[in-house]
C-alpha positions in Angstrom: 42.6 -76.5 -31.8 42.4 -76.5 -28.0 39.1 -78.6 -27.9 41.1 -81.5 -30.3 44.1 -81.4 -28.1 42.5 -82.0 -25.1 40.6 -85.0 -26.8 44.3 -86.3 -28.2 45.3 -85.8 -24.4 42.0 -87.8 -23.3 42.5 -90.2 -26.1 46.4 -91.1 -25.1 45.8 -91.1 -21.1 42.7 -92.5 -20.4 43.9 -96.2 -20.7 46.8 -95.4 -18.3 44.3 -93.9 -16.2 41.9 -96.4 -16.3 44.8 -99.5 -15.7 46.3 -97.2 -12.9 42.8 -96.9 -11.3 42.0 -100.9 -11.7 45.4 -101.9 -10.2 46.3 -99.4 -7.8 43.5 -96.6 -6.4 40.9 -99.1 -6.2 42.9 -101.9 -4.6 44.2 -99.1 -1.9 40.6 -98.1 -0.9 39.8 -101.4 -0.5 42.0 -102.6 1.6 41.5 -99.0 3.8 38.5 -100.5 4.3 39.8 -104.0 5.1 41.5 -102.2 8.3 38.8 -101.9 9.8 37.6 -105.3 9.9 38.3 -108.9 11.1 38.9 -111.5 8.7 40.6 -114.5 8.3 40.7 -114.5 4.1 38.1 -117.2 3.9 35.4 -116.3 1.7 32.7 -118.7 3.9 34.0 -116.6 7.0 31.9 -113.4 7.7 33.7 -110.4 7.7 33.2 -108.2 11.3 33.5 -104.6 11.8 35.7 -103.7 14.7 36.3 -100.1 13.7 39.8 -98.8 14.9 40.5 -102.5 16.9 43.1 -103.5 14.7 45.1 -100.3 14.2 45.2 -100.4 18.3 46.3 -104.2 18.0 49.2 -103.1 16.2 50.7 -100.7 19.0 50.3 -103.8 20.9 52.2 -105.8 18.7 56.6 -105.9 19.8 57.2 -107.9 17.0 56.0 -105.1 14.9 57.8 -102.9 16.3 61.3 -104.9 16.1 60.8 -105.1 12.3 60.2 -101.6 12.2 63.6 -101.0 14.2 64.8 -103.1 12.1 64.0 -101.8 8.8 64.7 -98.0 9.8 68.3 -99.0 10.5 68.6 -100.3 7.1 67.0 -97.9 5.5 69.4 -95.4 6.7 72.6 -97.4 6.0 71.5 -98.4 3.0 70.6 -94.4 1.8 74.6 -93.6 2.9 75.8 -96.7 1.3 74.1 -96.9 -1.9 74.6 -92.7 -3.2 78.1 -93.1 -1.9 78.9 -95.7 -3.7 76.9 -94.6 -6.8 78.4 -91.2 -6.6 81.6 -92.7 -6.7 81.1 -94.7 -9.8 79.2 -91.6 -10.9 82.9 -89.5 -10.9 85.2 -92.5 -11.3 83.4 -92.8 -15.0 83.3 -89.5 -16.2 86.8 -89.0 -15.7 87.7 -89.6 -19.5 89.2 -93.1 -18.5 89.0 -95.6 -21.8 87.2 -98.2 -19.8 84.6 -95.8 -18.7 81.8 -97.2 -20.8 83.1 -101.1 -20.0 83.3 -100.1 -16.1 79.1 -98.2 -16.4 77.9 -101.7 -17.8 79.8 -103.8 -15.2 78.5 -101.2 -12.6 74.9 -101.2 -13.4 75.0 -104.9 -14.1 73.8 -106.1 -10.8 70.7 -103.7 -11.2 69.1 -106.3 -13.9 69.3 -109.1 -11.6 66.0 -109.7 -10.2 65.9 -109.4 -6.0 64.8 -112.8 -5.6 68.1 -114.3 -7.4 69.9 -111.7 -6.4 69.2 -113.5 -2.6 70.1 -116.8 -3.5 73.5 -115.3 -5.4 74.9 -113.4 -1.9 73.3 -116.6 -0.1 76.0 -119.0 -1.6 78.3 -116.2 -1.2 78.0 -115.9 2.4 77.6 -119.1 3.6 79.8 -121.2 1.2 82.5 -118.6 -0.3 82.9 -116.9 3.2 83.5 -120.0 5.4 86.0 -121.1 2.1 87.9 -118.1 2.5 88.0 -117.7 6.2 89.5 -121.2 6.0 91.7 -120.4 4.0 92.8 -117.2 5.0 92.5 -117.9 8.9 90.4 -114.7 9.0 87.4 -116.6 10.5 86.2 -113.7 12.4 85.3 -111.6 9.1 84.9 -114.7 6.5 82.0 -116.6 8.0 78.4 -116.9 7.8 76.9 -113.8 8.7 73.5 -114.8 7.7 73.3 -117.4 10.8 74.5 -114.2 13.0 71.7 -111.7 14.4 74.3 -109.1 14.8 76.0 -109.3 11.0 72.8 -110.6 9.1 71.6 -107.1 9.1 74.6 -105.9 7.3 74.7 -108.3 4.5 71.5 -107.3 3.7 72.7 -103.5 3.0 75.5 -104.8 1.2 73.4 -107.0 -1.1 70.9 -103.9 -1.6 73.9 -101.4 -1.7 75.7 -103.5 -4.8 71.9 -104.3 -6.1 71.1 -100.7 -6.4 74.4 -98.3 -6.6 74.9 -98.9 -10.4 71.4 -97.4 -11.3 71.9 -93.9 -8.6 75.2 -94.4 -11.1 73.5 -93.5 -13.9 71.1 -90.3 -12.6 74.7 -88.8 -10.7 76.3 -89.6 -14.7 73.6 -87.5 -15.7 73.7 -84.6 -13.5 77.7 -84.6 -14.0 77.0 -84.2 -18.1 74.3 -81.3 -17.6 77.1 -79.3 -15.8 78.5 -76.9 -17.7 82.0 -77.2 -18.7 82.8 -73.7 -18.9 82.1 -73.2 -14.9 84.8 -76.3 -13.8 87.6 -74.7 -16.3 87.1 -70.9 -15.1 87.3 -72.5 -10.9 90.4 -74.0 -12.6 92.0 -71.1 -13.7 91.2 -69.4 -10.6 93.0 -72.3 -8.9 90.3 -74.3 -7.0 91.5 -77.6 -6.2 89.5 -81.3 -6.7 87.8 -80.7 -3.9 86.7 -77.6 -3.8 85.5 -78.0 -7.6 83.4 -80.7 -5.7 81.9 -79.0 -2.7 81.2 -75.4 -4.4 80.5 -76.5 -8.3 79.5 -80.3 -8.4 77.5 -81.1 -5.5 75.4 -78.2 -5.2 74.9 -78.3 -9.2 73.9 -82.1 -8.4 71.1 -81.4 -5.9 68.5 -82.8 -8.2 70.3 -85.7 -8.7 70.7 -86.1 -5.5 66.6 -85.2 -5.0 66.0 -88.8 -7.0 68.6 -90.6 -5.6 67.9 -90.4 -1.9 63.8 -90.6 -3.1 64.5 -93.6 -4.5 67.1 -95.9 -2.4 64.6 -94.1 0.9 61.5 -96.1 -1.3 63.3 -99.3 -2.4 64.9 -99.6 1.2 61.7 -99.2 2.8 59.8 -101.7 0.9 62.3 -104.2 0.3 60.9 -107.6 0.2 62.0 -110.4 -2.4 65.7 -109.9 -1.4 65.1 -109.7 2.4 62.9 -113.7 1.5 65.9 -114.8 -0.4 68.6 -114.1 1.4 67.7 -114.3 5.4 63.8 -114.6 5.1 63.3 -112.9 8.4 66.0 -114.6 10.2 67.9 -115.4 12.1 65.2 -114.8 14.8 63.6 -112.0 13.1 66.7 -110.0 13.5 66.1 -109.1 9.5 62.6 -108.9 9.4 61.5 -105.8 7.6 58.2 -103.8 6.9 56.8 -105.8 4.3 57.8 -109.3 5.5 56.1 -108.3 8.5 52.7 -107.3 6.6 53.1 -110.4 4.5 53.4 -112.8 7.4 50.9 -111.4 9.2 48.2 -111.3 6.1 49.6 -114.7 4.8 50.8 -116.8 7.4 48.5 -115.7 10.6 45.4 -115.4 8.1 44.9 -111.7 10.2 43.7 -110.0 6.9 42.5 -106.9 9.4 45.5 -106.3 11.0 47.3 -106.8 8.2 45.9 -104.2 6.0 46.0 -101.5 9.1 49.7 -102.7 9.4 49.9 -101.4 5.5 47.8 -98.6 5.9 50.3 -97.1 8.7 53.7 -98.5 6.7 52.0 -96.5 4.0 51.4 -93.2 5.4 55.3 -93.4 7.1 57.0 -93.8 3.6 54.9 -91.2 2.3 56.0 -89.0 5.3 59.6 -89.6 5.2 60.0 -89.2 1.6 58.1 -86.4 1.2 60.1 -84.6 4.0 63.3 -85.8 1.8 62.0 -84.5 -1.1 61.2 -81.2 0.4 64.3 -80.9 2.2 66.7 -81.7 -1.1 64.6 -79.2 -3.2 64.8 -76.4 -1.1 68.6 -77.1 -1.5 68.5 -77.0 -5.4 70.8 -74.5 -7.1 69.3 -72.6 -10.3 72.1 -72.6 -13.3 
C-alpha cells in the first residue's frame, strides 16, 4: 500500500513539478547566470563575461538606490495601513451586524480589480475628482493632484494599494476571529474584561497566525508592486515613485542593460527573501497554542 501511494503522490505532483520547474527554477538559474554578463538583449550581440562587474555597477548606481528608499518607505506604510484597515473590517463584520455579509463583499470588492485598472481608477480620482472637490470645497490644499507632487505621490500609492489589498487580509483576520473559541470571550466576560482587554489578551494573541500571513503577504505584494505603481504614477513625478521592479524593468527594458538588470533582480530577490523570512520567524515565535 505504501509503494502505490507514493506512485498516486508521484502520479498527482509531477505535472506541478514539472510546470513549476519550466516556469520558475529554471528561468531563476538562468538569469543568475545572466548577472554575470553583459548584454544588450540582441541575439546577434555576443554575450561577455564580466564576472561580479555588474553587481559592483549597481552600488554605483543612486538612482537605484532612491527607488530602493523609495519602495522601503512604502512597503512599511503600506504593511500598517493595509492589516489595520483589514483588521478593522475583520472585527467590524463579525460583530453580528445584518449587513455583515453585504459590508465583506463591498470590502473585498476592490481585491478583484486587476492593478493595472486599478491605476487608471485612482488616476481619474486624483487628478479630476480631487481638483473638482477642492474647487468646490475651497480645500485646495488637500483636494488636488497629488500625483503631479513628489511629496504626496508617494502616499496615494499606499492608499491605492492599502484599499486594493485590505479586503482580502479581511478575509484571513474573519477567519482567525471564527477559529476562536467562543467559550474563552464569554468566561473573560463574566470575569468582567472589557472590549479591549478581550482584544489585547484573547483576540490578538489567538490571531498571531493570521497575523503571520497577513504581514507575509502585504511585506511581498508591497515589495514587488509593479502594474499599479505603471498605472497610476509610472515612476513619476521625477522618480519620486519609482519602486524595485520598475527600476529592474527599466533598466532590462528601456536601457537594454540585460546584465545589470538581472544582478539588480538577483539582489531585490535575496532582500524580500530576507525580510520576509525574518517576519515570518519573528510572528511565529509569537504564536499562541489553543
Amino acid at each position: 500500500m505504501k509503494r502505490k501511494d507514493k506512485l498516486w503522490f508521484g502520479l498527482f505532483t509531477m505535472p506541478l513539478f514539472t510546470i513549476f520547474t519550466i516556469v520558475v527554477i529554471i528561468p531563476f538559474i538562468i538569469g543568475i547566470a545572466y548577472s554575470f554578463i553583459s548584454w544588450d538583449g540582441i541575439s546577434a550581440n555576443p554575450k561577455v563575461f564580466v564576472g561580479l562587474d555588474n553587481y559592483a555597477t549597481i552600488f554605483q548606481d543612486e538612482r537605484f538606490f532612491s527607488s530602493a528608499g523609495h519602495t522601503l518607505k512604502f512597503t512599511l506604510l503600506a504593511l500598517v495601513s493595509v492589516n489595520l484597515l483589514g483588521l478593522t473590517f475583520s472585527l467590524l463584520v463579525t460583530n453580528g451586524l445584518r449587513t455583515s455579509k453585504l459590508a465583506r463583499t463591498f470590502f473585498f470588492m476592490p481585491n478583484l480589480i486587476g492593478g493595472l485598472i486599478l491605476g487608471y481608477i485612482w488616476k481619474f480620482i486624483f487628478t479630476d475628482a480631487f481638483k473638482f472637490l477642492g474647487g468646490k470645497t475651497g480645500l485646495e490644499g488637500i483636494f488636488f493632484n497629488w500625483l503631479i507632487n513628489p511629496n504626496f505621490a508617494l502616499y496615494a500609492l499606499v492608499i491605492v494599494f492599502t484599499w486594493q489589498m485590505a479586503g482580502y487580509t479581511m478575509i484571513i483576520y474573519i477567519a482567525g476571529i471564527q477559529g476562536i473559541p467562543d467559550e474563552l470571550l464569554e468566561a473573560a466576560k463574566v470575569d468582567g474584561a472589557n472590549i479591549w482587554h478581550r482584544l489585547t489578551k484573547i483576540t490578538f494573541p489567538l490571531l498571531m497566525p493570521s497575523f503571520t500571513i497577513c504581514f507575509f503577504m502585504t511585506l511581498s505584494g508591497a515589495f514587488k508592486i509593479y502594474d499599479v505603481n505603471l498605472s497610476l504614477t509610472n515612476g513619476g513625478p521625477v522618480h519620486s515613485t519609482e519602486m524595485f521592479a520598475m527600476n529592474i524593468f527599466n533598466e532590462i527594458f528601456g536601457y537594454g542593460r540585460y546584465g545589470v538588470g538581472q544582478a539588480k533582480a538577483i539582489l531585490f530577490f535575496l532582500i524580500v527573501a530576507l525580510v520576509t523570512l525574518t517576519q515570518v520567524i519573528i510572528t511565529k515565535k509569537k504564536e499562541v497554542q489553543m
